[in-house]
N, C-alpha and C positions, 0 to 999 in steps of 0.2 A: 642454612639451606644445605641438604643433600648435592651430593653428585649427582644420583638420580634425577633431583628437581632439577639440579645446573643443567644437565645435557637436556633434557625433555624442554628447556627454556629454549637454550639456544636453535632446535632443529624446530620450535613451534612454526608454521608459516603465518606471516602476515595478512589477517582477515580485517586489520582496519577497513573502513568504507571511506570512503574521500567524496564526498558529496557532488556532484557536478550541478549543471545547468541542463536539462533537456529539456530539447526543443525538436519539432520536426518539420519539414516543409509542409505545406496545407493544413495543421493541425494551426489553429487559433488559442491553446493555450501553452503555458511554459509552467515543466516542475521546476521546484528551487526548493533549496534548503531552508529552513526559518531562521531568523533573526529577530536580537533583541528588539529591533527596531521595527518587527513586527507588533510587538504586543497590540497596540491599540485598535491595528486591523484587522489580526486575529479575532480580540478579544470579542470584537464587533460581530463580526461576522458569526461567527461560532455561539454567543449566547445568544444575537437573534435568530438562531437556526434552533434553539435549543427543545421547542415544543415538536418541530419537525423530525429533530434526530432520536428523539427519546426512545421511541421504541425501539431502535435497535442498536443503543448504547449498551456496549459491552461493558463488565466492569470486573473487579475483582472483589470479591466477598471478604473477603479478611481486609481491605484495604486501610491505608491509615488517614492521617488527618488530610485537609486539603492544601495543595501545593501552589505556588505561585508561578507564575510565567517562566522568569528564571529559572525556577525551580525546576520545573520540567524540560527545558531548554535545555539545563545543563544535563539531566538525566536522557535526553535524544544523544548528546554529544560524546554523554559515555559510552552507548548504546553502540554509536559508531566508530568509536575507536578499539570497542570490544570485537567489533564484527559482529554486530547481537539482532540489527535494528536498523533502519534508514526511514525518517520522515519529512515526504516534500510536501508544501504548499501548493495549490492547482491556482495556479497566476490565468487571467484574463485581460487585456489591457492594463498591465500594472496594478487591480485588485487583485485580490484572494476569494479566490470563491468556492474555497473547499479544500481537501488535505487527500493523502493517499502515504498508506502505510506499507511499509514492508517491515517484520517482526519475529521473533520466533525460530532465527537462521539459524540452520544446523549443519556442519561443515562435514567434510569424512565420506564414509558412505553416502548417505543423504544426501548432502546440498541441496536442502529446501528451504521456504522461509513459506508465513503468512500475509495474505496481503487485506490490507484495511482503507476501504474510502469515503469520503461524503461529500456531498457538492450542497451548495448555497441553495436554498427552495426557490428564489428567485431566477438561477440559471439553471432549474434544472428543464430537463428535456432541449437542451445543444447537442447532447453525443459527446460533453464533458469527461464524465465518468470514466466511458470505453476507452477514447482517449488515452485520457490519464493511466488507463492498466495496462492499455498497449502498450506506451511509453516506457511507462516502471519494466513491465517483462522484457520488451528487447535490451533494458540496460543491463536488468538483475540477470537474465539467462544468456545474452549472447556477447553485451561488452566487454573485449578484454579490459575493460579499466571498473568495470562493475564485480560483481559479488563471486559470480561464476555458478549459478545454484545451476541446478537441473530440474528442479519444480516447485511451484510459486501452486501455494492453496488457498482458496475463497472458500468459505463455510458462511454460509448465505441461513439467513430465516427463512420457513418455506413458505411465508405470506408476505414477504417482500417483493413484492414483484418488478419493480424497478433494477432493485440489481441484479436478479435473475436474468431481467432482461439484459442487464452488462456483461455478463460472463457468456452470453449465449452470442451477443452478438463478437465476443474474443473469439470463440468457437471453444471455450474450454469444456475439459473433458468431466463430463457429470458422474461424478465416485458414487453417486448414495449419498442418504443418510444417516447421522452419527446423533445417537441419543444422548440428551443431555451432555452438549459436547461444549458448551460454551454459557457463562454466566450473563444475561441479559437482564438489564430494567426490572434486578431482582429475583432474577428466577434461574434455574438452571433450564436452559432453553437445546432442544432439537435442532439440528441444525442439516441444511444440504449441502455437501463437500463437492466442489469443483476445483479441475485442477491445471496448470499453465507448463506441459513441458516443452523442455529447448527444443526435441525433434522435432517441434511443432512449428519452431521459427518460421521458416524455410527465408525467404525473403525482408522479413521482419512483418511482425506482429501491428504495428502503427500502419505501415505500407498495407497490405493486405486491409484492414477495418476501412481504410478511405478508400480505397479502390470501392470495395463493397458498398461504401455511402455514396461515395461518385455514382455508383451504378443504379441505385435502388431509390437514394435521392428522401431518402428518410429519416426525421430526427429519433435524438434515443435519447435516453437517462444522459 
């Protein structure tokens, strides 16, 4: 190894992710990290969502063969110690009823990440979803003990109308559309870019969505 390498090592900063427990008062679901000990609830839940989720399964086109639980487990866990990547579980009374991604972190300049969710067909329409994005952004933009980004992107399908409606009830901020910006269900697919910045906090992102449900008294995604 270089000098060069040695010194660029030592001053790198600390972007591991340390996984927490979020929760918030009046919100009825908890993120959590997965566990092996998940498998078989996962597994449950996620293939019988699987005809539900298809269409707007993202994938990679060059991908390689299929991975195991494990397998993927360990590759979240690299993810987080890279600083690369954080994936919670959307807990309801101690099931799983869906996941929410944060992916794609870019430190430096930037400080952004991607964010990725889906809820159980079963639970949807609680106001799970928004929840859960509110949650992930007050950790990823405003906790000192979270990521520290300054903008969290959704890139939405523009016939999805469910999660349209999640981003809108965030209040995120609508970019446009980016063509052929993302691999879907086979295809290289259009997508519409929305976006989550910290000025936007103000009080937190969870606080502000239930105030707004308390008031209007309406269910969502």
């Amino acid at each position: 190894m270089s000098v060069f390498q040695t010194i660029k090592e030592a001053f790198r900063p600390d972007n591991q992710i340390r996984m927490p427990r979020l929760s918030h008062p009046g919100c009825p679901i908890v993120l959590r990290a997965l566990t092996m000990d998940d498998e078989e609830a996962w597994n449950e839940v996620r293939w019988r969502n699987n005809d539900w989720l298809a269409p707007w399964e993202s994938g990679d086109p060059m991908h390689g063969g299929i991975i195991t639980f494990n397998q993927w487990l360990q590759r979240m866990r690299r993810n987080e110690q890279h600083g690369t990547g954080a994936l919670f579980a959307i807990e309801y009374q101690m099931r799983i009823v869906g996941q929410i991604s944060l992916g794609a972190i870019s430190y430096g300049s930037m400080r952004t990440g991607v964010v990725g969710y889906w809820v159980d067909q079963r639970y949807a329409g609680r106001g799970f979803a928004p929840m859960a994005l509110a949650m992930l952004a007050d950790w990823a933009l405003t906790d000192p003990f979270g990521p520290a980004l300054h903008r969290l992107e959704i890139a939405i399908l523009p016939e999805n109308a469910r999660s349209l409606a999640v981003v809108r009830k965030i209040g995120a901020h609508h970019e446009g559309l980016r063509e052929r910006y993302m691999y879907v269900n086979g295809h290289w697919r259009d997508h519409v870019t929305f976006a989550l910045l910290a000025e936007d906090a103000g009080t937190g992102f969870t606080a502000r969505l239930l105030q707004s449900r308390s008031s209007s008294d309406t269910p969502g995604e």
